[in-house]
Every structure is written in structure tokens, then in C-alpha cells.
Kinemage of the C-alpha trace (Angstrom):
@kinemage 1
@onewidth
@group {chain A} dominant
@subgroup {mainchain}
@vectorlist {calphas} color= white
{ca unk a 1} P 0.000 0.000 0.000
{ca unk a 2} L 2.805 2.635 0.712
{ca unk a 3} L 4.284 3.011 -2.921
{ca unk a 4} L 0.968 3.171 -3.965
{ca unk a 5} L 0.098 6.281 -1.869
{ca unk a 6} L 3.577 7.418 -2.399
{ca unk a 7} L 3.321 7.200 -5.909
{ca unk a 8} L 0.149 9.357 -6.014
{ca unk a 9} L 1.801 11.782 -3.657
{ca unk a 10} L 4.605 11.704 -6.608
{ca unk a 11} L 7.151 10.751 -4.197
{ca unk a 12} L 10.333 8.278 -4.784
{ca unk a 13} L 9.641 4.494 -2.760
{ca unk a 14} L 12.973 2.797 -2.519
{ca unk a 15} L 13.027 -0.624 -1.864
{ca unk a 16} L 15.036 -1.640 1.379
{ca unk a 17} L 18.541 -1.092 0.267
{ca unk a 18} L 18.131 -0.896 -3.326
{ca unk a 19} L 20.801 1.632 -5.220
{ca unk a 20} L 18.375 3.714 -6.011
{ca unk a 21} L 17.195 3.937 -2.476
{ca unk a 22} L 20.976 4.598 -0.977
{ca unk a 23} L 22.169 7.084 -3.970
{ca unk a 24} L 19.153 9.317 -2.450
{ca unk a 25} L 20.488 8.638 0.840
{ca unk a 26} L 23.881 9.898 -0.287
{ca unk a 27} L 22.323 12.847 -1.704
{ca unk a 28} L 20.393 13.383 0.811
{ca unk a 29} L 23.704 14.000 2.702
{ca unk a 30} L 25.160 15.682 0.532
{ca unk a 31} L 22.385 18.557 0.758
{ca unk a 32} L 22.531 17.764 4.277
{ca unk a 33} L 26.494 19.409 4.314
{ca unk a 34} L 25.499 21.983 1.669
{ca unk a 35} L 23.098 23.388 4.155
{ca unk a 36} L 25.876 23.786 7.171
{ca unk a 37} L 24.294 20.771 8.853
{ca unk a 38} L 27.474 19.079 8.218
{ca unk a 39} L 31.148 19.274 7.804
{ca unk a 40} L 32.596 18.495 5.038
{ca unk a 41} L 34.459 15.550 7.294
{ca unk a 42} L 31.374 14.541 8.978
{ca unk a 43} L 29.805 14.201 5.371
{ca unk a 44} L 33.016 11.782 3.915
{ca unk a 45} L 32.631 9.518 7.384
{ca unk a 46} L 28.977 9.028 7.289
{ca unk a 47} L 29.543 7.704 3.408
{ca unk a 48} L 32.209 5.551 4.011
{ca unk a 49} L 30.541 4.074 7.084
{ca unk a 50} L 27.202 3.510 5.725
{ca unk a 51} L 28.499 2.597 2.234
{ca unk a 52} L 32.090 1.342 2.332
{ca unk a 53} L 33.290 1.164 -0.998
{ca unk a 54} L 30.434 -0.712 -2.520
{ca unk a 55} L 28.255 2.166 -3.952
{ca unk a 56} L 29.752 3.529 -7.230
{ca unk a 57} L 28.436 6.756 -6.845
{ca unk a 58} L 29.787 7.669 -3.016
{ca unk a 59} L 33.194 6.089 -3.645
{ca unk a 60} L 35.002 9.853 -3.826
{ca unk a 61} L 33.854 10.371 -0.782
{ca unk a 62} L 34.736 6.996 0.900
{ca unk a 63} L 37.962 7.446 -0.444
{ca unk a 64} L 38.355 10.734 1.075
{ca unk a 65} L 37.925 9.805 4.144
{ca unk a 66} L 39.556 6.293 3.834
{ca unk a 67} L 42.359 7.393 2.255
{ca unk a 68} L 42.974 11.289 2.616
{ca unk a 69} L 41.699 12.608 5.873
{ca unk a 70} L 43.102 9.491 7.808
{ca unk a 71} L 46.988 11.045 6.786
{ca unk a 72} L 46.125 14.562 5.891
{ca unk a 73} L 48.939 15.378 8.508
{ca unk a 74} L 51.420 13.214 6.367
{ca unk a 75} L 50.026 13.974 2.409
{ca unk a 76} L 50.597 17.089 0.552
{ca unk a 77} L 47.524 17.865 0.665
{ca unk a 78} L 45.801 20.469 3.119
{ca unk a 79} L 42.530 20.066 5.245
{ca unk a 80} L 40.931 23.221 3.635
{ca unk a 81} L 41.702 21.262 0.456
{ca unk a 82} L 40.114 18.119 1.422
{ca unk a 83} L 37.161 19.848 2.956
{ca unk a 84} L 36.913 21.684 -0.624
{ca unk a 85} L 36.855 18.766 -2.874
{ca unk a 86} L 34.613 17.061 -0.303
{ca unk a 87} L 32.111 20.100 -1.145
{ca unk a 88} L 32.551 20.159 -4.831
{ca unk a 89} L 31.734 16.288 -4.935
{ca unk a 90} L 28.576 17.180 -2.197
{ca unk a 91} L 27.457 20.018 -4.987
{ca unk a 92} L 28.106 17.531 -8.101
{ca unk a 93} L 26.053 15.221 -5.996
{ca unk a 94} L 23.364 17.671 -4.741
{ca unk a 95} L 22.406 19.124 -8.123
{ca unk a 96} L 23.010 15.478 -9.961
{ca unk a 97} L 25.227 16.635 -12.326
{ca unk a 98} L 27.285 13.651 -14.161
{ca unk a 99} L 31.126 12.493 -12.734
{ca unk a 100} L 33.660 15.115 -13.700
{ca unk a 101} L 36.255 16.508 -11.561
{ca unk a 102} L 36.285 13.434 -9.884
{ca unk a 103} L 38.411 12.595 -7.206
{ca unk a 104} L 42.048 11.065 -8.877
């Protein structure tokens, strides 16, 4: 009964951890950090905790925070740089534009 009445509302039903269903979550974070509910940090941990490395279009993010924050004191990269590709990949996400400036 619920996508039914969801459907004529002309809202999304996700089926229990469907893609579909955890993209939105992801981009539901991502607007989430875009609003200053987040930091850019918070945003990468909550990905790669909730998603690991298994959903294609989070992966930037779990590798941010995998790979970059965890030895941001050792790269040569700084944490205003991390937390500003964080937010370009939360505005790609946000406005579902397609994979550009991904993260290398």
C-alpha cells in the first residue's frame, strides 16, 4: 500500500537497500552538508561508514575519508583542500550533475 500512496503523492519508494534507495540517501547528505548541517568531514565519514566502498556513486567520498583525511597530517595535501573537494563532490552530488572533476 505505501508506494501506492507514495506514488500518487509523486514521491520516490525505494526498496530496502536498493541503489536507487541509498544514492538518495547519499544525496540526501550531501544537501545535508550543503546546508551547514554538516562538515565536510562529517559528510566523507557518514559515506564511508554507511556505504564502504560498494556504492559507485559515493566512492570519492569513501575514499576521502579512507584514504585522505586518515593522513592529511602526512600527504601534501591540506585540510581546507580536502574539505573543498569534499564540497565540490557534495554540490556535483546535490544538483546530480554527471562524474567530472572526480576525485584522482
Amino acid at each position: 500500500m505505501l508506494p501506492v500512496v507514495l506514488d500518487e503523492l509523486d514521491l520516490a519508494f525505494y526498496p530496502r537497500d536498493s541503489e536507487a534507495g541509498q544514492d538518495a540517501a547519499v544525496r540526501a547528505l550531501a544537501h545535508q552538508m550543503l546546508a551547514g548541517r554538516l562538515t565536510p568531514r562529517e559528510l566523507a565519514v557518514r559515506i564511508h561508514q554507511r556505504f564502504g566502498h560498494q556504492l559507485p556513486l559515493a566512492e570519492c567520498l569513501a575514499e576521502l575519508d579512507d584514504d585522505e583525511y586518515d593522513i592529511v597530517e602526512y600527504g601534501n595535501r591540506t585540510l581546507a583542500q580536502l574539505d573543498a573537494e569534499v564540497t565540490a563532490e557534495a554540490q556535483r552530488l546535490a544538483h546530480g550533475r554527471p562524474d567530472q572533476n572526480r576525485h584522482s
